[in-house]
C-alpha positions in Angstrom: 0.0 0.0 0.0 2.8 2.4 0.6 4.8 1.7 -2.2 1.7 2.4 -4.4 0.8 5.9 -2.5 4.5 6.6 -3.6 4.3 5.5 -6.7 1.4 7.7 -7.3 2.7 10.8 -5.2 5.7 10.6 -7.9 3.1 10.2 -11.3 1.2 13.3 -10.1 4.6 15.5 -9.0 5.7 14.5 -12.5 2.1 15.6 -14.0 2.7 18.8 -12.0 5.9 19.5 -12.9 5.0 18.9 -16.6 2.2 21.0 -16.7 4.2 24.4 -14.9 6.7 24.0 -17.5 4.1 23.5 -20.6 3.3 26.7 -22.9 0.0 26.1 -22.4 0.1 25.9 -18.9 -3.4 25.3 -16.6 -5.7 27.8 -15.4 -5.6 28.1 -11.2 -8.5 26.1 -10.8 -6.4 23.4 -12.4 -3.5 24.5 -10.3 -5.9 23.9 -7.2 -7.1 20.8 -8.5 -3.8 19.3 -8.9 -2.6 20.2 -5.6 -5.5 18.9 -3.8 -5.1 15.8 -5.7 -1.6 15.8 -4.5 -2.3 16.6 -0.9 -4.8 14.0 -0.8 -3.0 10.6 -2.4 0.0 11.7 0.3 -2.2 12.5 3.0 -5.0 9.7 2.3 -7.8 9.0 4.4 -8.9 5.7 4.2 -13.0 5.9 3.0 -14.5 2.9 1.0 -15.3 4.3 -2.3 -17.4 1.5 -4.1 -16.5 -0.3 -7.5 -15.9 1.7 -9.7 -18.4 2.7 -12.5 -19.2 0.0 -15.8 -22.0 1.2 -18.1 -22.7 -2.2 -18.9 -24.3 -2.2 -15.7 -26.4 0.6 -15.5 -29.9 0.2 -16.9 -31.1 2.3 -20.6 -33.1 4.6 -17.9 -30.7 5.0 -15.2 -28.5 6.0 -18.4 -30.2 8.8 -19.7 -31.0 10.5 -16.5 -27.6 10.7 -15.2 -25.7 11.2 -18.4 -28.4 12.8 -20.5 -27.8 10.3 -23.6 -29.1 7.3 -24.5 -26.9 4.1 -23.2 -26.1 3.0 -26.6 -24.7 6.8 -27.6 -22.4 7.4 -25.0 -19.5 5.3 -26.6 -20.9 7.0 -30.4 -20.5 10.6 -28.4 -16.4 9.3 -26.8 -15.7 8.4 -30.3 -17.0 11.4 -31.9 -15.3 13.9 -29.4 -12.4 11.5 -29.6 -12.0 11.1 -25.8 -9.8 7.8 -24.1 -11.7 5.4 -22.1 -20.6 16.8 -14.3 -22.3 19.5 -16.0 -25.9 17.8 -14.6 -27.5 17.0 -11.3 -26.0 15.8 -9.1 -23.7 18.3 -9.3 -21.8 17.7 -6.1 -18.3 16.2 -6.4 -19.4 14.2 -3.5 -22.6 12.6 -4.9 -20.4 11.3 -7.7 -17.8 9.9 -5.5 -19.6 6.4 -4.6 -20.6 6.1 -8.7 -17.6 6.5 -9.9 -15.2 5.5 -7.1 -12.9 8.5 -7.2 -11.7 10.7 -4.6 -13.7 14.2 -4.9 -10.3 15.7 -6.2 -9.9 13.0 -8.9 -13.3 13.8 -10.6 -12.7 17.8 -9.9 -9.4 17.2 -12.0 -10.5 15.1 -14.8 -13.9 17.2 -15.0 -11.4 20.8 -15.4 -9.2 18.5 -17.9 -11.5 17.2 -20.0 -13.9 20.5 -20.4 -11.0 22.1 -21.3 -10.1 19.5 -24.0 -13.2 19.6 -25.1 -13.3 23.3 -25.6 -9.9 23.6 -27.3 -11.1 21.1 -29.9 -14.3 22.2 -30.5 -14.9 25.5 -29.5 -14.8 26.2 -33.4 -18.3 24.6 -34.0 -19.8 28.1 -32.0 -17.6 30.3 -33.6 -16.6 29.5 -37.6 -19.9 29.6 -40.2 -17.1 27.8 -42.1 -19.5 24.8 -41.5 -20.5 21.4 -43.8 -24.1 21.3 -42.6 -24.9 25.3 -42.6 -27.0 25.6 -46.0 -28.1 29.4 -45.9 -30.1 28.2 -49.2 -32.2 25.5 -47.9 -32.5 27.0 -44.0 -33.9 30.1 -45.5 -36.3 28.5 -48.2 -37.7 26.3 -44.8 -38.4 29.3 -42.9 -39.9 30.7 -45.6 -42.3 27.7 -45.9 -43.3 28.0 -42.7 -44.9 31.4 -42.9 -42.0 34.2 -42.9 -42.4 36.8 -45.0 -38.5 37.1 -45.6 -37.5 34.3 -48.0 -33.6 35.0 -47.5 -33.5 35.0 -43.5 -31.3 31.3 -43.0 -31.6 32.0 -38.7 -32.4 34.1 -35.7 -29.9 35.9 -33.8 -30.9 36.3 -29.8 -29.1 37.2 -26.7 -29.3 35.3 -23.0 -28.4 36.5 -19.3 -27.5 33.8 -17.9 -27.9 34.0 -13.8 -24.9 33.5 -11.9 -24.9 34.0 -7.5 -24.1 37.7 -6.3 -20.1 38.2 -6.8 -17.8 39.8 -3.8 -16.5 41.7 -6.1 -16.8 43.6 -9.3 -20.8 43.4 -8.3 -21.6 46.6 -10.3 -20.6 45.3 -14.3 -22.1 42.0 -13.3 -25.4 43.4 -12.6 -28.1 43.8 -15.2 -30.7 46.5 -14.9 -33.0 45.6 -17.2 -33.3 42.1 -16.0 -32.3 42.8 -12.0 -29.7 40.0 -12.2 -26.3 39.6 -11.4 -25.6 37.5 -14.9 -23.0 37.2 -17.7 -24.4 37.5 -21.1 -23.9 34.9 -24.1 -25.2 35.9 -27.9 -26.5 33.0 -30.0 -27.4 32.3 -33.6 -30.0 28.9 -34.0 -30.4 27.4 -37.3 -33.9 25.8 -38.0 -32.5 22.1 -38.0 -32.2 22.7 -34.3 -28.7 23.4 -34.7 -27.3 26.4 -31.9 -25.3 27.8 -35.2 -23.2 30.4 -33.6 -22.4 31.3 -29.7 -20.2 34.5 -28.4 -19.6 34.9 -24.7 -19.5 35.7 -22.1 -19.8 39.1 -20.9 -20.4 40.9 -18.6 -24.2 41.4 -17.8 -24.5 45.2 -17.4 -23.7 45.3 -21.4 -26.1 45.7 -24.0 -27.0 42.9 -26.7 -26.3 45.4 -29.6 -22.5 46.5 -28.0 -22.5 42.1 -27.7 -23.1 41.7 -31.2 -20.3 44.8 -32.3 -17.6 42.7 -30.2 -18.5 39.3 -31.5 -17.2 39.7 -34.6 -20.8 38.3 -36.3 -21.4 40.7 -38.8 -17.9 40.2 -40.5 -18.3 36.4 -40.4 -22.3 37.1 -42.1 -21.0 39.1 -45.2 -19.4 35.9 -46.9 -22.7 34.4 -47.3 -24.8 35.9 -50.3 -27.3 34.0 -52.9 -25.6 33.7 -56.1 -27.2 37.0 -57.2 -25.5 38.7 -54.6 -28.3 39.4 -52.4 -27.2 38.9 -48.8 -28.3 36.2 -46.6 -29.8 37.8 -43.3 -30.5 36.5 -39.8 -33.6 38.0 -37.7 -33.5 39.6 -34.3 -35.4 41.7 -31.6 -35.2 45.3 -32.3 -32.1 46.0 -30.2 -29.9 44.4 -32.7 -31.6 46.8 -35.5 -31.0 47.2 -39.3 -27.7 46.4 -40.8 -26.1 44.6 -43.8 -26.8 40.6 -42.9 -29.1 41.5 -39.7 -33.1 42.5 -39.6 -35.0 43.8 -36.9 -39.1 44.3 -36.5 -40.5 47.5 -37.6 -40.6 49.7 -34.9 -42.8 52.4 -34.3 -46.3 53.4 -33.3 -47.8 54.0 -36.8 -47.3 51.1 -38.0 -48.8 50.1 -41.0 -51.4 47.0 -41.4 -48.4 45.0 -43.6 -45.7 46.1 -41.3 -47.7 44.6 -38.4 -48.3 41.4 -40.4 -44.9 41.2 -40.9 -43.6 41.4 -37.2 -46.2 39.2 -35.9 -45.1 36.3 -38.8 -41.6 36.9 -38.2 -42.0 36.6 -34.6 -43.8 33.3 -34.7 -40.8 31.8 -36.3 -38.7 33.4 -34.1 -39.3 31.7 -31.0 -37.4 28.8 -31.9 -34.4 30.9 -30.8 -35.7 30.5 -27.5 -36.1 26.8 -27.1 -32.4 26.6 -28.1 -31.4 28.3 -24.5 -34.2 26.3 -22.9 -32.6 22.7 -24.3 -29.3 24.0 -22.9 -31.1 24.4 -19.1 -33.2 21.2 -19.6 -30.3 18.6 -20.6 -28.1 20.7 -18.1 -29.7 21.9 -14.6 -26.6 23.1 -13.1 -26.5 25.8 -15.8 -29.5 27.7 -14.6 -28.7 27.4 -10.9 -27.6 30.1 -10.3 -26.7 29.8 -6.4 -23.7 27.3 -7.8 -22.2 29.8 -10.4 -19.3 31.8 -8.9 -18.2 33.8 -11.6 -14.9 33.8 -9.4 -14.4 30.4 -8.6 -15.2 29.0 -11.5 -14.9 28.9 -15.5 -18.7 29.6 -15.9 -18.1 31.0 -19.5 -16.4 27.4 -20.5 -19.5 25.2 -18.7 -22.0 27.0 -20.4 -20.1 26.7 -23.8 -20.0 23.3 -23.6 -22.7 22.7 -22.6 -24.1 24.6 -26.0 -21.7 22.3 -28.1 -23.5 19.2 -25.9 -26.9 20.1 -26.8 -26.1 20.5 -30.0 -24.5 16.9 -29.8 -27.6 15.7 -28.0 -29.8 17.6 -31.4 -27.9 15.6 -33.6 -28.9 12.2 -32.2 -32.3 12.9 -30.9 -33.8 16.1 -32.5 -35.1 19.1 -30.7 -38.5 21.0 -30.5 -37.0 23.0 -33.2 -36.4 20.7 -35.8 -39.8 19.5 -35.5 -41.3 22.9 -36.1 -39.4 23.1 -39.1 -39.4 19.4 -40.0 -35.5 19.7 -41.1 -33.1 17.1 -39.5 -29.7 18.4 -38.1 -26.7 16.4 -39.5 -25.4 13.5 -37.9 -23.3 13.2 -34.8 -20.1 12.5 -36.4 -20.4 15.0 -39.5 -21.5 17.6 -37.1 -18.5 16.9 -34.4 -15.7 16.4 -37.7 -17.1 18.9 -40.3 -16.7 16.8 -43.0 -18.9 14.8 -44.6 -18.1 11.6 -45.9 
């Protein structure tokens, strides 16, 4: 027993040591991780933690409710996201000890470490519109069919506060007026094949959506797609993000005409999808919308809800989403969507 506590004391003062020399060396919560990790394989308690997890033995249900994927999918999602052999309840590093027999400083460091992985990797998905599966042509003429009076709007641009607990410091940017939150602020795009298309944050919640949207970058990225004519293809927002090149707002005003009114109530009814994007992320992922457990200061909040964006979208692909109903348009496949490349 003592020559394995060694033996392991030495493998993670080597992982340290290789990580505080690396160029991309690790965030401090990592640092914290690793030292706790450290401190508790030298200092170890002895505390039966259970046999350790096998998926085999979990049953289809049990599955899905702690893991939010089908049994059958989780080894489909490790292969897509090419990962070797916590974002939803329960939450608690301790509630997940006995499941997976780890030490509560084992699953803090692998959760940090594999986020992270996951975000380097893939954090292009949210950003690029250099994507396989984004058809402005078809996404636009499927909105259209479902009652939009634009017939060249391919998606619908929206902003979220997300909640986070009250921080000790910095309280004053944090805080959002309008909403009466302490919140950071994420800006999303959703395609009608229930894809989230596009996501820029955070930031900080006392900011408007329309200074969001000048910082993001979006508009830049929007003027490479244009219909052979040359026509732009245009995204559809509320009327803070207003009028500009690849961007429509509603009609704004009090004397309104009878076809401008027609047209923001049509628009808007095809708009709400951009809603149930955000709600999908909250469903599949509790954690993310309580906001008593989000320390802006203690924790990469930004990352969680990031991936947990790229997750739903990886959870659309296999199962669908309230979106892709309405519109009756499929999203692509796990594995194209996860590679962009199609086979």
């Amino acid at each position: 027993m003592a020559g394995a506590r060694r033996r392991n004391c030495d493998q993670i003062l080597n992982y340290m040591m290789y990580t505080s020399d690396s160029d991309d060396s690790s965030s401090s919560d990592s640092d914290d991780d690793n030292d706790l990790l450290f401190f508790e394989t030298c200092f170890a308690t002895t505390r039966e933690l259970g046999t350790r997890i096998n998926l085999q033995d979990i049953s289809e249900d049990d599955c899905e409710k702690m893991f939010r994927f089908e049994k059958y999918d989780i080894p489909r999602l490790r292969d897509a996201l090419k990962m070797p052999d916590r974002l939803a309840y329960p939450n608690r590093l301790s509630d997940l000890t006995p499941i997976f027999a780890r030490t509560e400083y084992e699953l803090s460091l692998i959760f940090n470490t594999i986020l992270d992985d996951i975000y380097e990797r893939f954090n292009y998905l949210l950003t690029s519109i250099d994507l396989v599966w984004l058809d402005p042509d078809l996404f636009s003429r499927v909105i259209h069919a479902k009652g939009a009076p634009l017939d060249q709007c391919w998606g619908f641009i929206d902003g979220t506060p997300r909640p986070i607990a009250r921080p000790i410091r910095n309280q004053k940017i944090m805080y959002s007026g309008h909403k009466r939150i302490h919140c950071l602020k994420f800006q999303s795009v959703q395609a009608p094949n229930g894809l989230i298309e596009n996501m820029f944050g955070p930031i900080e919640g006392s900011r408007h959506d329309a200074f969001m949207l000048g910082i993001s970058g979006l508009q830049e990225k929007l003027r490479q797609l244009t219909k052979p004519d040359g026509e732009p293809y245009v995204i559809y927002g509320d009327p803070a993000y207003g009028l500009s090149y690849n961007i429509l707002a509603p009609y704004r005003g009090n004397n309104l005409s009878d076809a401008q009114k027609v047209f923001n109530r049509d628009m808007s009814r095809v708009r709400v999808n951009v809603e149930w994007g955000f709600g999908k992320i909250s469903q599949i992922f509790a954690y993310l919308d309580f906001k008593t457990n989000l320390k802006v200061l203690l924790q990469p909040i930004g990352i969680y809800y990031l991936i947990g964006a790229l997750l739903t979208n990886c959870h659309t692909c296999l199962y669908g989403s309230l979106t892709s109903s309405f519109f009756n348009l499929e999203p692509p496949v796990l594995e194209t969507y996860l590679s962009n490349y199609i086979n």
